[in-house]
C-alpha positions as MATLAB code, in Angstrom:
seq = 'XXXXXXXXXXXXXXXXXXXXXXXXXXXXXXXXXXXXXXXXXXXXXXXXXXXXXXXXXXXXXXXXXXXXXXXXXXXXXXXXXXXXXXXXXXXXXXXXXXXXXXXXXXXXXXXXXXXXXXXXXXXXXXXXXXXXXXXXXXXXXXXXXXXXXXXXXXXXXXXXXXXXXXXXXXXXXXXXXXXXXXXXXXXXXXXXXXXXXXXXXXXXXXXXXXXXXXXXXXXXXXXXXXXXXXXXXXXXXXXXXXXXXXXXXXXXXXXXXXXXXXXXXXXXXXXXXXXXXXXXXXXXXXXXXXXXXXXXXXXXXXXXXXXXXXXXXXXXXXXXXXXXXXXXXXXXXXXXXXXXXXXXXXXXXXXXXXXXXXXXXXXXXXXXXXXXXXXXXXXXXXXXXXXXXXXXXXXXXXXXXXXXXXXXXXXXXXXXXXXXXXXXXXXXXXXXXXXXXXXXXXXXXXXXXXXXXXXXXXXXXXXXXXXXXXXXXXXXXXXXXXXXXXXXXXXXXXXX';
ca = [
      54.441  -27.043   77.352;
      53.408  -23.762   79.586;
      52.136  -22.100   76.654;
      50.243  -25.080   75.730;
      48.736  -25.455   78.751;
      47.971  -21.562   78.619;
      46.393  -21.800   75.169;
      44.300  -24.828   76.286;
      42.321  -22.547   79.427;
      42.344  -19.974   76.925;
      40.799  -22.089   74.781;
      38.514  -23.401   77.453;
      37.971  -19.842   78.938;
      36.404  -18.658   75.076;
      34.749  -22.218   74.606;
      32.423  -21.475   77.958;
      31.562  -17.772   76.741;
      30.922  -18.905   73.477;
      28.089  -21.449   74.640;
      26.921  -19.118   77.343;
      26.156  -16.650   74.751;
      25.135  -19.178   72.258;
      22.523  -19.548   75.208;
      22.075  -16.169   75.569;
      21.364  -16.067   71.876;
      18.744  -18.900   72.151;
      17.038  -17.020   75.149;
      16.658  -13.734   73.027;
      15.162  -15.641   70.386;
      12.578  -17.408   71.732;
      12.029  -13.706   73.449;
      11.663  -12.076   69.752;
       8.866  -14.946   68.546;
       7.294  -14.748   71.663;
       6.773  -10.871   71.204;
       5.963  -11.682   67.146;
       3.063  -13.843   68.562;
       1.980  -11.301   71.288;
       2.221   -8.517   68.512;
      -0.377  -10.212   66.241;
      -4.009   -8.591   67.409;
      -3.311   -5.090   68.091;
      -6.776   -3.718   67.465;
      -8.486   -2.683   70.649;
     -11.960   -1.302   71.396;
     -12.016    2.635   73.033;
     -12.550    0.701   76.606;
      -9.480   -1.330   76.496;
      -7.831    1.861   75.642;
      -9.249    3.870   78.170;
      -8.680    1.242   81.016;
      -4.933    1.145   79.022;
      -4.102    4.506   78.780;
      -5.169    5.342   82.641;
      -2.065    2.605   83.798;
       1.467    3.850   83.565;
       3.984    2.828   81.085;
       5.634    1.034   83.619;
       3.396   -1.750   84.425;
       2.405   -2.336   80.398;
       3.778   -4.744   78.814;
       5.035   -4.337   75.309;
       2.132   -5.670   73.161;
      -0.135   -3.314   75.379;
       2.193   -0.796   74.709;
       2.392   -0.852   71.025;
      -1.134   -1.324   70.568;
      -2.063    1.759   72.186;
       0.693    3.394   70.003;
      -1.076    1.736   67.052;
      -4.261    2.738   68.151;
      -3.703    6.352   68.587;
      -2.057    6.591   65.196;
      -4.826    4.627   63.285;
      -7.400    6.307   64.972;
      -6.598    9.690   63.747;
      -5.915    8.503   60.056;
      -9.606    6.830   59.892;
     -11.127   10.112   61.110;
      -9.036   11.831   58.227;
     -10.211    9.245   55.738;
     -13.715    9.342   56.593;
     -13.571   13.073   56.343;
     -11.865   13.046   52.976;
     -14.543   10.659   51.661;
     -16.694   12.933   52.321;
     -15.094   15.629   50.823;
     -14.978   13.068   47.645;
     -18.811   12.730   47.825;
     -19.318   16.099   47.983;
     -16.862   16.313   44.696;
     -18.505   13.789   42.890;
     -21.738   15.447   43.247;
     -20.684   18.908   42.000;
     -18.649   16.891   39.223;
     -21.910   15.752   38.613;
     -23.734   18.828   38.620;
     -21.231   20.505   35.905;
     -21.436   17.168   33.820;
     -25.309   17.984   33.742;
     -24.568   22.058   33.105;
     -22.709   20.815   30.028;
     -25.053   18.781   28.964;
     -28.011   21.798   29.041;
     -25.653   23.693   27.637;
     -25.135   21.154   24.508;
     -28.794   20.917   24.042;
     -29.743   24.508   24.416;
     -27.107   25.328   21.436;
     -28.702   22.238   19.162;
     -31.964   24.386   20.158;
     -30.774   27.519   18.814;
     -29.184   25.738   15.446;
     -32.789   23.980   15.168;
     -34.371   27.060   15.695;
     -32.072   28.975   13.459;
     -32.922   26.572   10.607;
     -36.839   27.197   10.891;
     -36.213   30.607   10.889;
     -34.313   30.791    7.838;
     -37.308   28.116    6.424;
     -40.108   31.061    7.815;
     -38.018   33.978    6.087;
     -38.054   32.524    2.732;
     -41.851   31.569    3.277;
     -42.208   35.332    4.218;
     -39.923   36.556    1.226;
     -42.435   34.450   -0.975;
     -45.796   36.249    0.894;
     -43.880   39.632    0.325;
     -43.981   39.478   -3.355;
     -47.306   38.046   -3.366;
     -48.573   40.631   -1.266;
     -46.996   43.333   -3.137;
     -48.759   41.886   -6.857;
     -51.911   42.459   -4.844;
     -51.289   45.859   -3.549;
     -50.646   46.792   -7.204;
     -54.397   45.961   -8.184;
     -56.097   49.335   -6.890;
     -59.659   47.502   -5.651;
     -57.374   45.721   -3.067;
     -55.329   49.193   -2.029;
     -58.694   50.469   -0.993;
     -59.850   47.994    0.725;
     -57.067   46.324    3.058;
     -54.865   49.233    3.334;
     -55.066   49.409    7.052;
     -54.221   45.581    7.451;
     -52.075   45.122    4.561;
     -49.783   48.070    6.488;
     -49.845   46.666    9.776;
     -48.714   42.826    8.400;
     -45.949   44.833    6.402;
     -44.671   46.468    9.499;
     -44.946   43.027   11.452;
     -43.381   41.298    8.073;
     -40.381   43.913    8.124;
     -39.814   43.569   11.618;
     -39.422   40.254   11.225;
     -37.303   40.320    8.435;
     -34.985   42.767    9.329;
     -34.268   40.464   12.436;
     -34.028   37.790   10.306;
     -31.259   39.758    8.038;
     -29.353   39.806   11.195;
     -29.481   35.946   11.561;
     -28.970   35.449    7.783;
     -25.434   38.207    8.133;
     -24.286   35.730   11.062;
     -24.821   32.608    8.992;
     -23.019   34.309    6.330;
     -20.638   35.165    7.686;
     -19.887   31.512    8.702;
     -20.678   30.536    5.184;
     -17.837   32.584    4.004;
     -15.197   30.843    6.275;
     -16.429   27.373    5.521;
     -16.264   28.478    1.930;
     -12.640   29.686    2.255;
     -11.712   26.319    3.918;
     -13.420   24.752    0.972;
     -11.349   26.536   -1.452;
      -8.255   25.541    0.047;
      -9.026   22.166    0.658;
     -10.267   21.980   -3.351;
      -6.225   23.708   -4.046;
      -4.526   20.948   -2.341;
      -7.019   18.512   -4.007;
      -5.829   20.373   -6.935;
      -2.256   19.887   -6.415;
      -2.631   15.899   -5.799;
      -4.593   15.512   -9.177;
      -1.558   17.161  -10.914;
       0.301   14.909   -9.543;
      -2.008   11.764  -10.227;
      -1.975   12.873  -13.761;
       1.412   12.760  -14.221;
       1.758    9.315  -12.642;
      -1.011    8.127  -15.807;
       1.192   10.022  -18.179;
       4.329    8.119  -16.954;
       2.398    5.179  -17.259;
       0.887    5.467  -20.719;
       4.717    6.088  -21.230;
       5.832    2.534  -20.115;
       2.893    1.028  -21.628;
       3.953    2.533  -25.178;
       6.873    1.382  -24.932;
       5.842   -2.339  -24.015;
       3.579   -2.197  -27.174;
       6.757   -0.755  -28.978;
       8.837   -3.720  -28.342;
       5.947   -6.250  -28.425;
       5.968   -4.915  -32.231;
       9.200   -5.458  -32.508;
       9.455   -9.140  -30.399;
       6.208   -9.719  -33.294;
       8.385   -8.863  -36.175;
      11.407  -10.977  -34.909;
       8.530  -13.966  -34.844;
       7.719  -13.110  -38.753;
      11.477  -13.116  -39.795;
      11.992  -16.460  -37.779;
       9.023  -18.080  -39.853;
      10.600  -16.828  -42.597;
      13.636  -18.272  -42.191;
      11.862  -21.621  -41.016;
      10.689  -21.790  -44.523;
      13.791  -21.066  -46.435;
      14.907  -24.418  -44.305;
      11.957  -26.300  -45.258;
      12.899  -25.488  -48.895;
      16.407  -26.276  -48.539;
      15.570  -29.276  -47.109;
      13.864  -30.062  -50.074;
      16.628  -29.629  -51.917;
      18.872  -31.585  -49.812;
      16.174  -34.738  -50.285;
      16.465  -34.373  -53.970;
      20.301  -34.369  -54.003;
      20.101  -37.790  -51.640;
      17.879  -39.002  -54.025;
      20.761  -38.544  -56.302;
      23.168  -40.355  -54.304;
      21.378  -42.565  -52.884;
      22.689  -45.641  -54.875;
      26.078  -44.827  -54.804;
      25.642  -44.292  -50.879;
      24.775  -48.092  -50.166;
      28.074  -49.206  -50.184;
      29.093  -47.204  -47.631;
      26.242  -46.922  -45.424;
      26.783  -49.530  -42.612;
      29.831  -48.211  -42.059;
      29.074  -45.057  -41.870;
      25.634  -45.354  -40.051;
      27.413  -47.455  -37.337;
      30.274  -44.392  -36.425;
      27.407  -42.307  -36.807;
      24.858  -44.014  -34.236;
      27.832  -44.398  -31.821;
      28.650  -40.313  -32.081;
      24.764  -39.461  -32.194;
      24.392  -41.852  -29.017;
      27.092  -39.497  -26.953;
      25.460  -36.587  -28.394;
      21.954  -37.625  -27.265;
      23.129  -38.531  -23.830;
      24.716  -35.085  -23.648;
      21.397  -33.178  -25.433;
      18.776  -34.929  -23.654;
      17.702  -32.509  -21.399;
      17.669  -29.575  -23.539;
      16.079  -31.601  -26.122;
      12.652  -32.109  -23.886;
      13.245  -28.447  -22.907;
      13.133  -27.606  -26.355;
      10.309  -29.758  -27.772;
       7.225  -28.120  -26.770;
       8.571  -25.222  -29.180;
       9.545  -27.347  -31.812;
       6.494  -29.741  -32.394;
       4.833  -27.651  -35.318;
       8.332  -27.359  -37.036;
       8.822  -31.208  -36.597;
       5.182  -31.738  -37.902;
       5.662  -29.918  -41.100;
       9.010  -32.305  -41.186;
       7.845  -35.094  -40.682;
       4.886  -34.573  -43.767;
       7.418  -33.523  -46.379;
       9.326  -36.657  -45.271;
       6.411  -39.187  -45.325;
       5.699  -37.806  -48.865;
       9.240  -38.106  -50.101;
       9.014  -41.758  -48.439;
       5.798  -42.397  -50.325;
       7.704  -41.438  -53.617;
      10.799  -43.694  -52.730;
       8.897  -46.678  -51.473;
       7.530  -46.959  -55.374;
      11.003  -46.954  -56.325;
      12.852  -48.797  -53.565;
      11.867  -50.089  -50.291;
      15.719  -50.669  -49.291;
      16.456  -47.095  -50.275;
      13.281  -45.659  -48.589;
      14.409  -46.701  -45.098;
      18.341  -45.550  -45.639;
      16.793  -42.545  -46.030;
      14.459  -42.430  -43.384;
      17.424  -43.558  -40.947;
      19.802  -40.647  -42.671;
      16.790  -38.050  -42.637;
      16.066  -38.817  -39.086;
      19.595  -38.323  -37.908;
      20.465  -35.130  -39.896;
      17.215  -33.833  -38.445;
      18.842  -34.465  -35.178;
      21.852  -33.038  -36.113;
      20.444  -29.861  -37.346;
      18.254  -29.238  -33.907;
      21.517  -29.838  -32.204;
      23.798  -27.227  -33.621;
      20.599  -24.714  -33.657;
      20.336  -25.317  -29.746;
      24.073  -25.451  -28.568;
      24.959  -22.624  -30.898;
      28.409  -21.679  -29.648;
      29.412  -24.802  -27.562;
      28.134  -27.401  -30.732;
      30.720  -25.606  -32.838;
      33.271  -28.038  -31.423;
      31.130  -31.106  -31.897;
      30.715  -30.003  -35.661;
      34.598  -29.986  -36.332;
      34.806  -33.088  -34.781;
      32.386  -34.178  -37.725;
      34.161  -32.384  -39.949;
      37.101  -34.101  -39.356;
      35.607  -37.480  -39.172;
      33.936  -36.723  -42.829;
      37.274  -35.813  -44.218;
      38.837  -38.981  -42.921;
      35.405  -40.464  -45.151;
      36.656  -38.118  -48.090;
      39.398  -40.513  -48.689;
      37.035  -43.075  -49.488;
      34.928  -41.553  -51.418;
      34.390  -37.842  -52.581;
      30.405  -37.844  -52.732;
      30.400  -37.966  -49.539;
      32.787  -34.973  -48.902;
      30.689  -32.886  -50.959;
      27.605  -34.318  -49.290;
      29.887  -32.807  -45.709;
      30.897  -29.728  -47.125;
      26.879  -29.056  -48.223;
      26.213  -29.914  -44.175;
      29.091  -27.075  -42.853;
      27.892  -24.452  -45.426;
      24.522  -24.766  -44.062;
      26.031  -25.006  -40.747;
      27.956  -21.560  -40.890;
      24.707  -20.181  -41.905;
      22.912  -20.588  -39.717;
      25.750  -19.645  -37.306;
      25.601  -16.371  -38.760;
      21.545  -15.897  -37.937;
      22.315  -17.233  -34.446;
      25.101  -14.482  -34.038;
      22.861  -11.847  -35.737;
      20.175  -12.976  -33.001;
      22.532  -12.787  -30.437;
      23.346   -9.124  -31.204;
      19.550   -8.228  -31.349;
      19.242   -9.859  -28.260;
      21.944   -7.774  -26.804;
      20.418   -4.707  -28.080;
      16.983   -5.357  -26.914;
      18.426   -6.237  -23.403;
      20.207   -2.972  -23.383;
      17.050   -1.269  -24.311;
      15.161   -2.911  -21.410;
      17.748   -1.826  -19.018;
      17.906    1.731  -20.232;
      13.744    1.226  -19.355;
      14.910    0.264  -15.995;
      16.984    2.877  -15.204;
      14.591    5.339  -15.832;
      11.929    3.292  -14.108;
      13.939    3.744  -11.078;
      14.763    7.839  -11.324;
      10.985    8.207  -11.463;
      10.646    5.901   -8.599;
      12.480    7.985   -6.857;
      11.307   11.203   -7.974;
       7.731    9.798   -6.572;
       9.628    8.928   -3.246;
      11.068   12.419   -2.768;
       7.863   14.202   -3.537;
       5.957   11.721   -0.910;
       8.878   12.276    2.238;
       8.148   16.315    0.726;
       4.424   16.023    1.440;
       4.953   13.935    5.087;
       7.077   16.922    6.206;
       4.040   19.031    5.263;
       1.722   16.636    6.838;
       4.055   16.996    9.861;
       4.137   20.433   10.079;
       0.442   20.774    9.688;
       0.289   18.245   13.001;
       2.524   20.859   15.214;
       0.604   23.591   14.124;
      -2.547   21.672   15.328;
      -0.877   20.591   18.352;
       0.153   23.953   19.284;
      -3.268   25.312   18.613;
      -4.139   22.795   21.325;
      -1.631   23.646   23.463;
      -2.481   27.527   23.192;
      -6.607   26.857   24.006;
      -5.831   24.691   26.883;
      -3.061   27.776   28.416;
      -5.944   30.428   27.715;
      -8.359   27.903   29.235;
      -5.747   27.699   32.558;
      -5.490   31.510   32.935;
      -8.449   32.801   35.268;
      -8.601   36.288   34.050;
     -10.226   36.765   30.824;
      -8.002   40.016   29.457;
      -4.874   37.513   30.234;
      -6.332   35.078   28.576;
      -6.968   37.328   25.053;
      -3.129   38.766   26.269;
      -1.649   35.160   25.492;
      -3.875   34.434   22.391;
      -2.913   37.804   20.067;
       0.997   37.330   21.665;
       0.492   33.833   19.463;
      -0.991   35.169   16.906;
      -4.810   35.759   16.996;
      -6.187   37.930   14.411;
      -3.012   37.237   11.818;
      -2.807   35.027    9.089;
      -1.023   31.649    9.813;
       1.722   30.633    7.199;
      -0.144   27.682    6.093;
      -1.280   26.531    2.566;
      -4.680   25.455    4.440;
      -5.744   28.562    7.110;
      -6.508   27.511   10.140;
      -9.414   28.019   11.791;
      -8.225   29.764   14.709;
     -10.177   32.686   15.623;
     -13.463   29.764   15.811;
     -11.208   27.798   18.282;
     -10.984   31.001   20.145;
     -14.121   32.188   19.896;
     -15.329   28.479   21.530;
     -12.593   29.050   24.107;
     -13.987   32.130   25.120;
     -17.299   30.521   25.866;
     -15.915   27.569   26.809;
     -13.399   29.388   29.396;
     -15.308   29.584   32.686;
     -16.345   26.132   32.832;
     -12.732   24.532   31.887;
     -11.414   26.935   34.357;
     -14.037   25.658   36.919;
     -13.300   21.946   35.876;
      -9.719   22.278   35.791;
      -9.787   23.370   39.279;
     -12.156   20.802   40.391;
     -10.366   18.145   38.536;
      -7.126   19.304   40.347;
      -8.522   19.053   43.864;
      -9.720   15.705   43.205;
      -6.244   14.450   41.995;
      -4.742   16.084   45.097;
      -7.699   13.936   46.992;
      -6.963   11.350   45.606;
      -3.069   11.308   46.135;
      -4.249   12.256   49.824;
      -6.588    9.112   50.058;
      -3.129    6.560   48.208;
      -1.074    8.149   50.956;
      -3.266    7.534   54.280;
      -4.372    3.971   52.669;
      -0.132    3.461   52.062;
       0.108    4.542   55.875;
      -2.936    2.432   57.349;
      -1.434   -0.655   55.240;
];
């Protein structure tokens, strides 16, 4: 119980200090807003800050005091930023200045070219005048006469001309490097008609071999017609054999025709869809059908009407038949012995109809045979077209290997340019001018670059020597304005 009573004025004892300096805490708040508020306006006129600055530190209070501590800090860095906008004006104008230099400079050299031009127009005049002069002199009426002034316009003429052989070495002399830029740009141009040609050459290729096997796919086409018509006259032959049988057959035609129509009813269900496929193909074969078996039903309707639609019925449905085993080829082999079988069971009752089966699975097996000698064509042409492929594909990537071969050169050709770039603007940097020529011949001025296409470096050089003074000048100028301009981001960083 002591120690409880101990802990409880302990507790008591930390209770009080904890809401005295919970008060405390309050207090100090309300002190910190109050000197937020107070700290708001902080500008003051020179007055206030003379009257300000006179009092001591003591008797200020603390907005007073930190606005005269933001005042004499501000102050100076608006006197430094009106001075450096000065100095910016002042820039801006001379940037100006050497913007309008440049420009003179620009259209005094279009000036000269002009100029250059009419000369060049004038000397050819004069070349003309100089050989129509000299016919003249030639006459010997003329020689007496205008000797004196025909001299002095020669002298003028040759002065002029011999100046203008000066001009006309300078242009040639340019003429000769444009021409040797010409002739290297007309080799490459070379190269990539070589190459275009043999792209046509590899395609005449493929084309003659599509025309190759569209001869062949043609001649395939003839030997099917062919064989269409050896049908068509087996067909007839089969019609004159039923017309044979056909009384015998009576007797055992409903019974027959029913199993039949039930099988041929499965078989249609099943052979539907390929059937439509199918038909689009087959309508001129079923057209020439279907005349040879209206005129062999004209014939039999003279002799029997009964007979005539047997026929038709039996006609129809060994049509069918046929169409089926020439579309399921391989899988209808199974449906055929099941026929088979069914007409041997038939055998028993009578043996024209076996032979009329047997006649069905010889013609069967034939054509078997042509569909497996198809088959094998097909598998030949298909390895054919794949061989095509193959080789196709090597020269497709042939083409591929030559193109990444030419983007490395195109590559190459960009880093040389870059560092032609890179080597004008360091000569451009350098203030002395024998420096400057130092750093060009150390990368190679005056020697041949090891490029299919030569660079035109000593014209870039040349320009850079002319050029020289007034990048170095702009550089410079250009550089002080940056460091300005940093100046100006770092006082307006401070004032903020």
């Amino acid at each position: 119980r002591k120690h409880q009573a101990l802990m409880k004025q302990e507790m008591e004892t930390i209770l009080l200090r904890q809401k005295q300096l919970e008060e405390t805490n309050h207090q100090l708040r309300e002190r910190a807003g109050d000197i937020r508020r107070s700290l708001r306006d902080l500008e003051l006129t020179d007055d206030c800050y003379e009257k300000l600055k006179s009092l001591p530190e003591d008797q200020l209070s603390i907005p007073e005091y930190v606005s005269i501590r933001f005042y004499e800090v501000v102050h100076s860095l608006r006197k430094e930023l009106s001075d450096l906008q000065m100095k910016k004006g002042s820039l801006t104008e001379e940037l100006s200045d050497y913007k309008s230099q440049l420009k003179c400079l620009t259209e005094s050299y279009e000036n000269e070219r002009r100029n250059r031009s009419e000369l060049e127009v004038r000397c050819q005049r004069l070349t003309l005048e100089l050989a129509d002069t000299k016919q003249m002199i030639q006459q010997g009426d003329y020689r007496q006469e205008n000797y004196d002034k025909v001299k002095c316009e020669r002298d003028v003429f040759e002065h002029e001309l011999s100046e203008l052989r000066r001009r006309y070495e300078v242009l040639e002399v340019s003429h000769r490097a444009q021409a040797k830029e010409r002739n290297d740009l007309s080799k490459e141009l070379a190269t990539i008609q070589q190459s275009l040609n043999l792209l046509q050459k590899d395609k005449d290729y493929l084309n003659r071999q599509n025309m190759e096997l569209s001869v062949r796919c043609a001649h395939e086409e003839d030997r099917l017609e062919r064989l269409q018509i050896q049908l068509e006259d087996a067909k007839k032959a089969r019609e004159e054999m039923y017309e044979k049988y056909v009384a015998s057959r009576d007797h055992y035609k409903t019974e027959y025709e029913k199993k039949l129509h039930e099988e041929l009813e499965q078989i249609r269900l099943k052979t539907n869809q390929e059937i439509e496929q199918l038909r689009s193909t087959s309508k001129e074969m079923y057209e020439r059908e279907n005349r040879n078996l209206r005129e062999a039903r004209d014939n039999a309707v003279a002799e029997k009407e009964r007979a005539v639609m047997a026929e038709k019925d039996a006609l129809r449905k060994y049509d069918q038949l046929l169409e089926q085993y020439r579309q399921m080829q391989l899988g209808t082999e199974s449906k055929v012995a099941e026929l088979l079988h069914q007409s041997k069971l038939k055998s028993f009752e009578s043996e024209r109809v076996q032979l009329m089966q047997q006649e069905t699975a010889k013609n069967l097996s034939q054509c078997q045979m042509e569909c497996e000698k198809y088959q094998r064509k097909l598998e030949v042409l298909t390895k054919e077209f794949y061989s095509l492929q193959s080789s196709s594909e090597t020269r497709i990537i042939e083409l591929q290997t030559q193109n990444s071969e030419y983007q490395a050169r195109l590559d190459t050709y960009e880093k040389l340019e870059k560092e032609l770039d890179e080597i004008i603007l360091q000569t451009a940097e350098v203030e002395d001018e024998v420096e400057a020529e130092r750093v060009l011949f150390s990368y190679g001025y005056g020697a041949n670059v090891p490029t299919t296409a030569k660079r035109r470096l000593k014209q870039s050089v040349h320009l850079a020597r002319r050029l020289l003074q007034l990048e170095k000048q702009n550089s410079l100028l250009v550089k002080d304005l940056e460091h300005q301009k940093e100046q100006v981001t770092q006082i307006s960083q401070e004032v903020n």
